[in-house]
N, CA, C and O atoms as a printed pandas DataFrame, in Angstrom:
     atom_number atom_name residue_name chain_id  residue_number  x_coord  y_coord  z_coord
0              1         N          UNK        A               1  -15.168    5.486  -72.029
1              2        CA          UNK        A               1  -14.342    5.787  -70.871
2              3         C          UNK        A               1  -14.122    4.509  -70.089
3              4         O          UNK        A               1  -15.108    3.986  -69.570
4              5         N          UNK        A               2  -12.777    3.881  -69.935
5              6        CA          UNK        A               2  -12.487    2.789  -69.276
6              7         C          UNK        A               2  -12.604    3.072  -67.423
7              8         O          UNK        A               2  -11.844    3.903  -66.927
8              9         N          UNK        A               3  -13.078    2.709  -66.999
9             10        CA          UNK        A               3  -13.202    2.894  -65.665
10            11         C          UNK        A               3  -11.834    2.252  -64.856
11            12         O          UNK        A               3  -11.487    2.597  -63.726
12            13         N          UNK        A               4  -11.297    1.463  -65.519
13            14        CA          UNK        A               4  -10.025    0.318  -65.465
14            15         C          UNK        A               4   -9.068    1.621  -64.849
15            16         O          UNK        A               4   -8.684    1.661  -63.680
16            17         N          UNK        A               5   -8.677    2.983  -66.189
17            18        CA          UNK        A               5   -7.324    3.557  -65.859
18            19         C          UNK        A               5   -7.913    4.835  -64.878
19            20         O          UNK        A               5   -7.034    5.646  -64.586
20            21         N          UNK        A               6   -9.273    5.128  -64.328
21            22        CA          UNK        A               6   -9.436    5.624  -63.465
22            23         C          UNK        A               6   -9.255    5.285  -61.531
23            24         O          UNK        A               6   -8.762    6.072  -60.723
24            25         N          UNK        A               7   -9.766    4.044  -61.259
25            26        CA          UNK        A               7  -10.344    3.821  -59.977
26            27         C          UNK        A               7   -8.389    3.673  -59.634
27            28         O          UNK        A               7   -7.870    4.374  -58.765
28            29         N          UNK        A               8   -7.850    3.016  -60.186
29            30        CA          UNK        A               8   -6.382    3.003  -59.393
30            31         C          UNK        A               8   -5.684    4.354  -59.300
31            32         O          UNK        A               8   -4.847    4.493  -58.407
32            33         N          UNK        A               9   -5.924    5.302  -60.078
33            34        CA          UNK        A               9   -5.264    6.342  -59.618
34            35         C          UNK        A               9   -6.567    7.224  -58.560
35            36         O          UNK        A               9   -6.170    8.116  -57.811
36            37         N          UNK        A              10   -7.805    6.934  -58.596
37            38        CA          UNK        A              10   -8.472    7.203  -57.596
38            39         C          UNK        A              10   -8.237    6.801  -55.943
39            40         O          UNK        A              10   -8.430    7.284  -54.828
40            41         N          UNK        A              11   -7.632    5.460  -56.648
41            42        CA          UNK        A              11   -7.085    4.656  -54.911
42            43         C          UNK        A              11   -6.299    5.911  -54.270
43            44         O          UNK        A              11   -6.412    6.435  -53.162
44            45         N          UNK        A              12   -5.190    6.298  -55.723
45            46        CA          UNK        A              12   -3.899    6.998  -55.037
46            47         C          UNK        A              12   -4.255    7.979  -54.207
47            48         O          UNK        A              12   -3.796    8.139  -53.076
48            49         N          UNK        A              13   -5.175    8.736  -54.808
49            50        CA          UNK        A              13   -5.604   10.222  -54.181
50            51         C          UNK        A              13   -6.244   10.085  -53.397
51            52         O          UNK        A              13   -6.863   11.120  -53.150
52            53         N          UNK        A              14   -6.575    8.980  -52.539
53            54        CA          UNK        A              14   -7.110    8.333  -50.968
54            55         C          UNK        A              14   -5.796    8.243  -49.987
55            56         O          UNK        A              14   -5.979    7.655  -48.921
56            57         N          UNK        A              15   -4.422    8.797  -50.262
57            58        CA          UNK        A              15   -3.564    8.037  -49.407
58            59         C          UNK        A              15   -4.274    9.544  -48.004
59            60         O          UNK        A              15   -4.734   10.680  -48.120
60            61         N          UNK        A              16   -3.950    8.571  -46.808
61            62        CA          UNK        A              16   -4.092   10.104  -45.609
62            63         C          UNK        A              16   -5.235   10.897  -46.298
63            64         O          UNK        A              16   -5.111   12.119  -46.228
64            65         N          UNK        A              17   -6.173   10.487  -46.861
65            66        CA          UNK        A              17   -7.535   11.598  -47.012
66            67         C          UNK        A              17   -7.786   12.634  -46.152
67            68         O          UNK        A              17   -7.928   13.846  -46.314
68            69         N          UNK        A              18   -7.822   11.581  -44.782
69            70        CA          UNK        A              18   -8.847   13.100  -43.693
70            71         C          UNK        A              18   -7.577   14.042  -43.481
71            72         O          UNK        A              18   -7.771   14.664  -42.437
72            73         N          UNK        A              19   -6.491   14.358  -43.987
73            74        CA          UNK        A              19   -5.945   15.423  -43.759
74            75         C          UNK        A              19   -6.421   16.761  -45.225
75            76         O          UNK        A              19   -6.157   17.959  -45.330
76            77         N          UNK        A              20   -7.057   15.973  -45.963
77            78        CA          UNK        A              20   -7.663   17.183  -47.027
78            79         C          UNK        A              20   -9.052   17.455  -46.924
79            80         O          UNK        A              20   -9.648   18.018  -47.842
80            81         N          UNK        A              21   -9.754   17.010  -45.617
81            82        CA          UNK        A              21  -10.654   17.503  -45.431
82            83         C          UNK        A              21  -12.016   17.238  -45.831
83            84         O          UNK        A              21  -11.885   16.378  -46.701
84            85         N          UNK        A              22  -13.222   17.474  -45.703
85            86        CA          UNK        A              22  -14.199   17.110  -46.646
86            87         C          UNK        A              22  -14.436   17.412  -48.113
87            88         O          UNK        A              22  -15.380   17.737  -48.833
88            89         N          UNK        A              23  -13.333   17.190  -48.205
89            90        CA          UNK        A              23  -13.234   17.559  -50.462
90            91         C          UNK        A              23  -14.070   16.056  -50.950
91            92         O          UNK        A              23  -15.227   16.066  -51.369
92            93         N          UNK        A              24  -13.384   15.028  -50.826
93            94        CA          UNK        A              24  -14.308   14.195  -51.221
94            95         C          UNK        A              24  -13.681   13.527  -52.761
95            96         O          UNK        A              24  -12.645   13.935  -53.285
96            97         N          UNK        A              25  -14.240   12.824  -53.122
97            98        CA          UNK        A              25  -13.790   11.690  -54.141
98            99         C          UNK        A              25  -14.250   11.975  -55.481
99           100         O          UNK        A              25  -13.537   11.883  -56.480
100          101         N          UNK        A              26  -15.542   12.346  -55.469
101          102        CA          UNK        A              26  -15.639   13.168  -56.456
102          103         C          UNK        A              26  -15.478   14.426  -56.813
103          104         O          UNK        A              26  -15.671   14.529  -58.025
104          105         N          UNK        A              27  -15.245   15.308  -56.376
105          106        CA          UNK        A              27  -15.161   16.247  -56.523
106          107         C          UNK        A              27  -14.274   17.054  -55.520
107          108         O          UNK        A              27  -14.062   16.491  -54.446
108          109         N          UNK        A              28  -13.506   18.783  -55.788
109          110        CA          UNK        A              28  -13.132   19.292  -55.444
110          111         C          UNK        A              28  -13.640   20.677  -55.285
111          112         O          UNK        A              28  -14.313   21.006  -56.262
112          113         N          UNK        A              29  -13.550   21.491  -54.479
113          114        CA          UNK        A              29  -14.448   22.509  -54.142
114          115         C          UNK        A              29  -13.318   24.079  -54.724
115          116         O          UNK        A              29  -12.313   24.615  -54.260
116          117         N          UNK        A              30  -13.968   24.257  -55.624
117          118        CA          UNK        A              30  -12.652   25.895  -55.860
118          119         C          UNK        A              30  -13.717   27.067  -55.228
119          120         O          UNK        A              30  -14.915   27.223  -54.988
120          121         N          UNK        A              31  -12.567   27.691  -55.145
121          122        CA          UNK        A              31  -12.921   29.089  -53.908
122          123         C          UNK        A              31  -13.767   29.626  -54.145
123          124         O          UNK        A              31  -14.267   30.294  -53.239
124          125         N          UNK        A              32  -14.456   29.637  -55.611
125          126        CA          UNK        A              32  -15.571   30.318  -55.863
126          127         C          UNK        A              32  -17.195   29.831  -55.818
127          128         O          UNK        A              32  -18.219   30.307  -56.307
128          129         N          UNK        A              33  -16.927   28.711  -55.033
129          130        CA          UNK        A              33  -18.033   27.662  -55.148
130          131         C          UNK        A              33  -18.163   26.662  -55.996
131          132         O          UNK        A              33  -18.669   25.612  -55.598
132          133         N          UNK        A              34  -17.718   26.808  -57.361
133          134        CA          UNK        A              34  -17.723   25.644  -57.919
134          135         C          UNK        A              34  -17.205   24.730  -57.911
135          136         O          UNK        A              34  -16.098   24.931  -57.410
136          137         N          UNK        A              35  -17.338   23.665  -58.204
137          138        CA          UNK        A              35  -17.084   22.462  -58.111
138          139         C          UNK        A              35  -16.012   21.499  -59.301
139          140         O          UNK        A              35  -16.491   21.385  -60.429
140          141         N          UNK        A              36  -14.724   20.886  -59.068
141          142        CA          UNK        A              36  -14.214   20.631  -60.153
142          143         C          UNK        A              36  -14.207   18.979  -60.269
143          144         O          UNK        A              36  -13.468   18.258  -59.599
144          145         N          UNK        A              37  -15.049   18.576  -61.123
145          146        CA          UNK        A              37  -14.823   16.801  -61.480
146          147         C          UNK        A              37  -13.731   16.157  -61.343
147          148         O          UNK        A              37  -13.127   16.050  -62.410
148          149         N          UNK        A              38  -13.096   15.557  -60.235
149          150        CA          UNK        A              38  -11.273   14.970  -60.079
150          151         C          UNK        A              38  -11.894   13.763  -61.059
151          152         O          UNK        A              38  -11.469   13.759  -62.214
152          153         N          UNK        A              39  -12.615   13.005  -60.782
153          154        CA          UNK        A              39  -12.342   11.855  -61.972
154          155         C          UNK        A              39  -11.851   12.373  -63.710
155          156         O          UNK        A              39  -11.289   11.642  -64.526
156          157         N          UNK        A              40  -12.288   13.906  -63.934
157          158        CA          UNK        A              40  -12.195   13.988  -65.207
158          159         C          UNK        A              40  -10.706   14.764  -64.793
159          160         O          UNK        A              40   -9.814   14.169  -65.397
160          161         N          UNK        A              41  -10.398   15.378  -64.343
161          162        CA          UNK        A              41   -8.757   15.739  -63.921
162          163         C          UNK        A              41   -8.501   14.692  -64.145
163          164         O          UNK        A              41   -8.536   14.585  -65.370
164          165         N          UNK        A              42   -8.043   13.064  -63.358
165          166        CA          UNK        A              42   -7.422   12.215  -63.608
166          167         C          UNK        A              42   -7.274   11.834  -64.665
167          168         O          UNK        A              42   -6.170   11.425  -65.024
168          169         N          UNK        A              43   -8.354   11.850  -65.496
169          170        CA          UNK        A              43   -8.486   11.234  -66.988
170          171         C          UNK        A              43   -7.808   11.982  -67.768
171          172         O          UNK        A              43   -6.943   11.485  -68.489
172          173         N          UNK        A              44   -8.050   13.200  -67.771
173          174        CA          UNK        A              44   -6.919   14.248  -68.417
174          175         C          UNK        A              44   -5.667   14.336  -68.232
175          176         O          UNK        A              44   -4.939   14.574  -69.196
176          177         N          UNK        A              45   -5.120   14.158  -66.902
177          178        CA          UNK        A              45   -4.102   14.286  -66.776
178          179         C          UNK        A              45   -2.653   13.717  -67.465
179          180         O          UNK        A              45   -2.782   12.636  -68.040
180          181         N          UNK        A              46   -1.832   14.077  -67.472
181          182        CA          UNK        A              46   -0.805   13.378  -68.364
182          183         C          UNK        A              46    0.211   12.879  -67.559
183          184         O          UNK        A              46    1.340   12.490  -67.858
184          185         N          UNK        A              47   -0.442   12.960  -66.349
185          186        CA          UNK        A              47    0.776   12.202  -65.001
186          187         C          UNK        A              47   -0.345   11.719  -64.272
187          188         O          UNK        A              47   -1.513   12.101  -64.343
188          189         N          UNK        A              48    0.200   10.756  -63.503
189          190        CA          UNK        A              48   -0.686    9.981  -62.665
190          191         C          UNK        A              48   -0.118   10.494  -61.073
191          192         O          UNK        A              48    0.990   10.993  -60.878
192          193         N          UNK        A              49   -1.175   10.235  -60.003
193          194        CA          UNK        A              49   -1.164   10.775  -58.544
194          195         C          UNK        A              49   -0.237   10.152  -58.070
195          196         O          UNK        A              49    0.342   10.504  -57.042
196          197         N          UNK        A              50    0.033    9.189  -58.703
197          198        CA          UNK        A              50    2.060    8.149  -57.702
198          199         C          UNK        A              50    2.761    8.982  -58.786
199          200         O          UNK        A              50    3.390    9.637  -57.955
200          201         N          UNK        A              51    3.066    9.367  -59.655
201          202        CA          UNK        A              51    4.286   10.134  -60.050
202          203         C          UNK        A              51    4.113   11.640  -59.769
203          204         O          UNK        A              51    5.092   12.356  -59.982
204          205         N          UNK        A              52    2.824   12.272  -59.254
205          206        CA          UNK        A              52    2.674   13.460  -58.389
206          207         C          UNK        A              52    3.452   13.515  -56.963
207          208         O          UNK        A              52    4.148   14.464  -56.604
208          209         N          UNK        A              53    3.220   12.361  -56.232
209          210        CA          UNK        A              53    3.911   11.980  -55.256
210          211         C          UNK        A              53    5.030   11.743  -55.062
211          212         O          UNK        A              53    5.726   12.174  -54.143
212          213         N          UNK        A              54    5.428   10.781  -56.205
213          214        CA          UNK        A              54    6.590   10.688  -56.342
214          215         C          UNK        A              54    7.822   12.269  -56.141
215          216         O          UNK        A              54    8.650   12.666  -55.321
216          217         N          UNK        A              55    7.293   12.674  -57.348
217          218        CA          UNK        A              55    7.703   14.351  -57.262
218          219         C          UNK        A              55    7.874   15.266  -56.268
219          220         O          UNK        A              55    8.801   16.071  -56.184
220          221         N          UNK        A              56    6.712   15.088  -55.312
221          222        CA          UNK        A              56    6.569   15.850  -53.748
222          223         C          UNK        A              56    7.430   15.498  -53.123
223          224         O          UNK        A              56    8.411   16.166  -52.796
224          225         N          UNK        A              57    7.075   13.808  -52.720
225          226        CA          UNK        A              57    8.537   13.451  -51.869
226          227         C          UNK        A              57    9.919   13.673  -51.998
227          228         O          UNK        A              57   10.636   13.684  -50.998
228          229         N          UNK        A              58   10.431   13.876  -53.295
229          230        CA          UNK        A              58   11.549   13.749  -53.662
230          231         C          UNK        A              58   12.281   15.104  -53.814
231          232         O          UNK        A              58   13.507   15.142  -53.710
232          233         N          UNK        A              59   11.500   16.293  -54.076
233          234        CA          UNK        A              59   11.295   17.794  -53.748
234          235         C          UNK        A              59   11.683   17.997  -52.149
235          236         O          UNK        A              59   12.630   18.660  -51.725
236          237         N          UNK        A              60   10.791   17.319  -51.434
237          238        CA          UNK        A              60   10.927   17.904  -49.997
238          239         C          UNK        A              60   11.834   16.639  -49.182
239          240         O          UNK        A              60   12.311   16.794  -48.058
240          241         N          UNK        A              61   11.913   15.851  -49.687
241          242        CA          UNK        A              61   12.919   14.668  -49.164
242          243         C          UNK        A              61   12.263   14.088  -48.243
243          244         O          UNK        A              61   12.938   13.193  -47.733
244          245         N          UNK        A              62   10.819   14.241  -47.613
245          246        CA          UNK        A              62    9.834   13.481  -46.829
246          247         C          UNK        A              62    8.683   12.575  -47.134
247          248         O          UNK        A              62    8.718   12.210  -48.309
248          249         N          UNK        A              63    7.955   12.229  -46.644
249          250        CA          UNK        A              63    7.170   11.405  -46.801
250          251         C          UNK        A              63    5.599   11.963  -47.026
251          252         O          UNK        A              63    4.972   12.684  -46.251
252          253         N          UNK        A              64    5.175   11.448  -48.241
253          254        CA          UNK        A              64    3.527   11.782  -48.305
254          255         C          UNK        A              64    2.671   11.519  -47.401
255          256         O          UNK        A              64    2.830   10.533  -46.681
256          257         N          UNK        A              65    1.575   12.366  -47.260
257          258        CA          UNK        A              65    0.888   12.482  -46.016
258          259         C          UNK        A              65   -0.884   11.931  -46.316
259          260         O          UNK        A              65   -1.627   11.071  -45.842
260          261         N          UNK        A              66   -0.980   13.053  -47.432
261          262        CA          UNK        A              66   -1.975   13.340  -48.076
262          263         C          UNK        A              66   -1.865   13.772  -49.768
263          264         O          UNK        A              66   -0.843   14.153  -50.339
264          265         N          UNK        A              67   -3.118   13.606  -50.321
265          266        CA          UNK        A              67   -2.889   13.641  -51.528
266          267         C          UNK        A              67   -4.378   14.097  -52.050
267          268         O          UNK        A              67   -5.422   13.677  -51.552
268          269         N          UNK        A              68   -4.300   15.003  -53.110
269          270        CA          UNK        A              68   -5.816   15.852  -53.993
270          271         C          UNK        A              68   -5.442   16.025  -55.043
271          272         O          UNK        A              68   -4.485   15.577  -55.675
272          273         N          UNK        A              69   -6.501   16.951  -55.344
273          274        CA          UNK        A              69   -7.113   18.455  -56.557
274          275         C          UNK        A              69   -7.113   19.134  -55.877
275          276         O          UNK        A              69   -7.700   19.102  -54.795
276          277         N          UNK        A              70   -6.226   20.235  -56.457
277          278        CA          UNK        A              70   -6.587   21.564  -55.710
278          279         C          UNK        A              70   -6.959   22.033  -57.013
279          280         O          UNK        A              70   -6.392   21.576  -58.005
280          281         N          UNK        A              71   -8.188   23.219  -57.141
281          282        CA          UNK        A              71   -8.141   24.141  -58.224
282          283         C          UNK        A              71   -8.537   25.548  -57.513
283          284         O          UNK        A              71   -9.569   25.745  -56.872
284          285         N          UNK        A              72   -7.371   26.597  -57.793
285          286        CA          UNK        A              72   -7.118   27.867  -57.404
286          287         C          UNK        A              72   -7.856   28.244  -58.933
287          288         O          UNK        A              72   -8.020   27.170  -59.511
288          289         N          UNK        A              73   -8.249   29.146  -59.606
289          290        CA          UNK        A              73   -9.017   30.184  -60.155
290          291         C          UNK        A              73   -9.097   29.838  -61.142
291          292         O          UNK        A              73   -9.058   30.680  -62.039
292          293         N          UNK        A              74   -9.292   28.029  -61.574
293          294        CA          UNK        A              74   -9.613   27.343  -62.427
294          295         C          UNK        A              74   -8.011   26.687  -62.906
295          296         O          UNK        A              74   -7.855   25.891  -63.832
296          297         N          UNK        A              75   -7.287   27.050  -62.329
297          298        CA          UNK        A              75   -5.910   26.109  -62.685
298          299         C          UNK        A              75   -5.789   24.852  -61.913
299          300         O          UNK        A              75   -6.213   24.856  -60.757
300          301         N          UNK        A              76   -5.419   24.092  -62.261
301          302        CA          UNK        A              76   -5.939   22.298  -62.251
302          303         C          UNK        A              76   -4.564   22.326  -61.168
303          304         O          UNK        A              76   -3.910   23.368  -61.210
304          305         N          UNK        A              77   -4.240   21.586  -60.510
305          306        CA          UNK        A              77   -2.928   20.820  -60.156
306          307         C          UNK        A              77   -3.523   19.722  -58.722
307          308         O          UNK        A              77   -4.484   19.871  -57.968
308          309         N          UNK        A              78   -2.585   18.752  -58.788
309          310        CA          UNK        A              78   -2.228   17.567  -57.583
310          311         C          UNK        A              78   -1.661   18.523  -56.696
311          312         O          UNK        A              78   -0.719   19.279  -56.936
312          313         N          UNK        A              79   -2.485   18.394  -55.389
313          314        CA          UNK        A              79   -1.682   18.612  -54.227
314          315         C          UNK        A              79   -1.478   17.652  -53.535
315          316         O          UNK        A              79   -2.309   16.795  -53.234
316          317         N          UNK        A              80   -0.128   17.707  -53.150
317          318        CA          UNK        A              80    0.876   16.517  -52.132
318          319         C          UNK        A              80    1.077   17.155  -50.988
319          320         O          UNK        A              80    1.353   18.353  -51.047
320          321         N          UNK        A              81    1.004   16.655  -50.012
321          322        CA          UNK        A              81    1.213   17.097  -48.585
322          323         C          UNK        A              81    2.343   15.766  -47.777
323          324         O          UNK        A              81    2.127   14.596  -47.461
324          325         N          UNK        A              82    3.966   16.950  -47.637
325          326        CA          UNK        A              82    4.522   16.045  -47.355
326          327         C          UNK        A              82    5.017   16.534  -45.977
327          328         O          UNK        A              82    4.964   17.722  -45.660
328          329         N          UNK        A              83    5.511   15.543  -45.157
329          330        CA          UNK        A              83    5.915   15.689  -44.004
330          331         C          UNK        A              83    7.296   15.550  -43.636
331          332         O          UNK        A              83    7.607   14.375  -43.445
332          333         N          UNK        A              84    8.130   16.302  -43.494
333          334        CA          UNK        A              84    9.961   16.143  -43.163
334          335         C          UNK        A              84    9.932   17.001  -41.880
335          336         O          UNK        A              84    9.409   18.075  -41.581
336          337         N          UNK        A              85   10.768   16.020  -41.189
337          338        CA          UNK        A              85   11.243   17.115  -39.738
338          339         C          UNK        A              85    9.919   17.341  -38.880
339          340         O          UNK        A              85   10.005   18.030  -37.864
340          341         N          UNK        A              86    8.968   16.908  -39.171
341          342        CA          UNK        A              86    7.902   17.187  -38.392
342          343         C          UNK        A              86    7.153   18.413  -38.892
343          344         O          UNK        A              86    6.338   19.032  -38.207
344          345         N          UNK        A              87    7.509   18.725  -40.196
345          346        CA          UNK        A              87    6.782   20.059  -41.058
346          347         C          UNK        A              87    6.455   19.686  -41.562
347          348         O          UNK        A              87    7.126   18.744  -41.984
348          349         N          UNK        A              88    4.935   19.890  -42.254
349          350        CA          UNK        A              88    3.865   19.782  -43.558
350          351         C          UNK        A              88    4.536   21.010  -43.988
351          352         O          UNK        A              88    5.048   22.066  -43.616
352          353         N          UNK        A              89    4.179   20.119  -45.179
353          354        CA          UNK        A              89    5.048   21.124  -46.812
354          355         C          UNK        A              89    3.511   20.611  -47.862
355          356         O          UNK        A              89    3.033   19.480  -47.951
356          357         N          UNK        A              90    3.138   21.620  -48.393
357          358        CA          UNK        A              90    2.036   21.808  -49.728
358          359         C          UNK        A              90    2.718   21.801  -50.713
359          360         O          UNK        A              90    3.522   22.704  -50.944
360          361         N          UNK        A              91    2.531   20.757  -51.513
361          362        CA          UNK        A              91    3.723   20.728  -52.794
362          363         C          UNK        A              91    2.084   20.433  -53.488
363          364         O          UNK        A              91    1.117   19.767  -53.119
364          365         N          UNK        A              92    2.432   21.472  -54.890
365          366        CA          UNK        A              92    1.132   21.677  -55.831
366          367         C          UNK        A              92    1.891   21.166  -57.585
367          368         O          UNK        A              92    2.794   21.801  -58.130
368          369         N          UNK        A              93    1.518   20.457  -57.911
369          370        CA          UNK        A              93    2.508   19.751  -59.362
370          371         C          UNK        A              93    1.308   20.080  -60.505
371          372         O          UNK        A              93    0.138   20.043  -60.124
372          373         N          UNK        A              94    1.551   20.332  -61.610
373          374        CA          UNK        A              94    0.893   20.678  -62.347
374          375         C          UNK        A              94    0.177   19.162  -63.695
375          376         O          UNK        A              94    0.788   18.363  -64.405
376          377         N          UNK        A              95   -0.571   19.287  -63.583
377          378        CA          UNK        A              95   -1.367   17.595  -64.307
378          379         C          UNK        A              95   -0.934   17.209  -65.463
379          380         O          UNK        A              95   -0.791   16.042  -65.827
380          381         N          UNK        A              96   -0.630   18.553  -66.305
381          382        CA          UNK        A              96   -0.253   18.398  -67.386
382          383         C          UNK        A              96    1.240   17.987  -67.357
383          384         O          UNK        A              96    1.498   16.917  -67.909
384          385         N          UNK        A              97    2.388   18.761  -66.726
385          386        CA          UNK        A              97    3.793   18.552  -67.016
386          387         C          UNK        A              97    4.632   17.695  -66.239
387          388         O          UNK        A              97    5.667   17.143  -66.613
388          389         N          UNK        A              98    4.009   17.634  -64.974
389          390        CA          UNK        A              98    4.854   17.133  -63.988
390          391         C          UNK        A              98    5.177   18.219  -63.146
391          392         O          UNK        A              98    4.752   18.096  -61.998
392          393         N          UNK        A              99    5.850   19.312  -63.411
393          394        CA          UNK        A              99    6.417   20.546  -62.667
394          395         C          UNK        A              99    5.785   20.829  -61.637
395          396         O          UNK        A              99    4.567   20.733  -61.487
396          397         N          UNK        A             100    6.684   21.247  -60.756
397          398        CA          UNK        A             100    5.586   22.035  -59.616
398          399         C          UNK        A             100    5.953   22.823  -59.829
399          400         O          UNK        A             100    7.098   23.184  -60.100
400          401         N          UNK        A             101    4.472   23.575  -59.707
401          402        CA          UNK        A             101    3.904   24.986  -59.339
402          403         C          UNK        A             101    4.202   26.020  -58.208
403          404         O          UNK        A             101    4.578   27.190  -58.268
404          405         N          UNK        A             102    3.915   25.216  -57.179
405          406        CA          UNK        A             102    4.279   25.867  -55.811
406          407         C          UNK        A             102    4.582   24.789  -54.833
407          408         O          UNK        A             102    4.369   23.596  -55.049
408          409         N          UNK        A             103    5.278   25.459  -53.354
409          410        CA          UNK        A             103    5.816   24.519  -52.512
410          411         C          UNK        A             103    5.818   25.622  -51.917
411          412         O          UNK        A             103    6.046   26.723  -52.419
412          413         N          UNK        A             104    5.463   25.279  -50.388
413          414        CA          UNK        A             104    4.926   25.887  -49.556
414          415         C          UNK        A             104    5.349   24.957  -47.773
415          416         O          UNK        A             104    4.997   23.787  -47.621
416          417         N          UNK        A             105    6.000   25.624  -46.792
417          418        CA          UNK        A             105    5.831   24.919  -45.522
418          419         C          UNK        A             105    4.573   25.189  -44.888
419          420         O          UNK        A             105    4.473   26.272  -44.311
420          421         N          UNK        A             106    3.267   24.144  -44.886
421          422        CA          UNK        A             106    2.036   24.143  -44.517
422          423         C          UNK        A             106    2.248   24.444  -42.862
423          424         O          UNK        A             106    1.672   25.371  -42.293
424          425         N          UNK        A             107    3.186   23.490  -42.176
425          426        CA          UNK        A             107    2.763   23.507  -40.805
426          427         C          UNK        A             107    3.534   22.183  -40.134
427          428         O          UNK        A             107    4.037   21.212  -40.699
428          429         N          UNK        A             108    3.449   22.469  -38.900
429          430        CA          UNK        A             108    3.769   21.706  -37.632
430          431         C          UNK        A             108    2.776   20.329  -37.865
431          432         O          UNK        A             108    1.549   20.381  -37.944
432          433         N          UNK        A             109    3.367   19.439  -37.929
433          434        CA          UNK        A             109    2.937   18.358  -37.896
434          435         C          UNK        A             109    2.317   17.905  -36.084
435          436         O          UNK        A             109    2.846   17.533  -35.036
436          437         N          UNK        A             110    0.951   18.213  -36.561
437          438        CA          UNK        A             110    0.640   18.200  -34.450
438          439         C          UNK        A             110   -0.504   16.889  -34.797
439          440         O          UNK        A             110   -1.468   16.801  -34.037
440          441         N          UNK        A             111   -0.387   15.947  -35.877
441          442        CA          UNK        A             111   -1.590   14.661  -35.450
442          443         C          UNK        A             111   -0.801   13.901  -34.630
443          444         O          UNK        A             111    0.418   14.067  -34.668
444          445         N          UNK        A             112   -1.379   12.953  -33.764
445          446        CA          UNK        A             112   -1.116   12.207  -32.794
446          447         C          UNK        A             112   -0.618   10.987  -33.198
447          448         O          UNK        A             112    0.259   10.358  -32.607
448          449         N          UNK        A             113   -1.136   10.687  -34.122
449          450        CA          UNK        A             113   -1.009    9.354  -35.151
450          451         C          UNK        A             113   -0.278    9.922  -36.222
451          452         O          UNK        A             113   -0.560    9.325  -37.261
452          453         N          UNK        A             114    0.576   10.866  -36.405
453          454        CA          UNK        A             114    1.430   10.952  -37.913
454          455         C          UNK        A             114    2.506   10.343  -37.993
455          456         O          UNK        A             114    3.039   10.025  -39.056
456          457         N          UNK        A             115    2.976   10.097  -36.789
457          458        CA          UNK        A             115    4.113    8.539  -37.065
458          459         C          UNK        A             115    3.965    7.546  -37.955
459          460         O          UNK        A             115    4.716    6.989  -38.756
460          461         N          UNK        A             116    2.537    7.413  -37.567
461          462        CA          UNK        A             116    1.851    5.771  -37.822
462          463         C          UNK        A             116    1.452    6.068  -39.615
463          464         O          UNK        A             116    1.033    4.989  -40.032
464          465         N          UNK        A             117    1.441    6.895  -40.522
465          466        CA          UNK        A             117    1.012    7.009  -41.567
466          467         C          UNK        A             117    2.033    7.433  -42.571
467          468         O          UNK        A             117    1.712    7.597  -43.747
């Protein structure tokens, strides 16, 4: 396992962190308690977290905020959190295809500093 084609797409999934909360770098927390390895998501994946992004932004025509793993009931996907108009939008892309899954208006953009990011 090259550590080389991991840590840069690890950078990616650091953009705006504290808006995903205490999930954390290694790992992602699914609803049932368990725990899903993002380094081994990344490695698997057949898209990388800048062409996840890429995808979000260009879907919602705004700017990335934040960036993960989400895993809902063991289904894998990148979540992008983008911001247009002053709305968070949850854009969920799937690892394997590129496609998104779901897109969602999260919310009112109310950080104080979301200009600045």
């Amino acid at each position: 396992m090259s550590s080389r084609k991991i840590i840069p797409a690890l950078m990616a999934a650091t953009i705006a962190f504290g808006s995903f909360g205490a999930a954390g770098l290694a790992f992602a927390k699914e609803s049932k308690g368990q725990e899903t390895n993002e380094a081994q998501v990344m490695q698997n994946a057949k898209i990388t977290m800048q062409q996840a992004i890429a995808t979000a932004e260009q879907a919602v025509g705004g700017k990335a905020t934040g960036s993960g793993i989400d895993d809902e009931n063991g289904v894998v996907t990148f979540e992008v959190e983008v911001v247009k108009d002053g709305m968070g939008h949850k854009v969920l892309i799937d690892t394997q295809t590129g496609k998104i899954t779901k897109q969602v208006m999260a919310s009112a953009d109310n950080d104080d500093d979301g200009d600045n990011d």
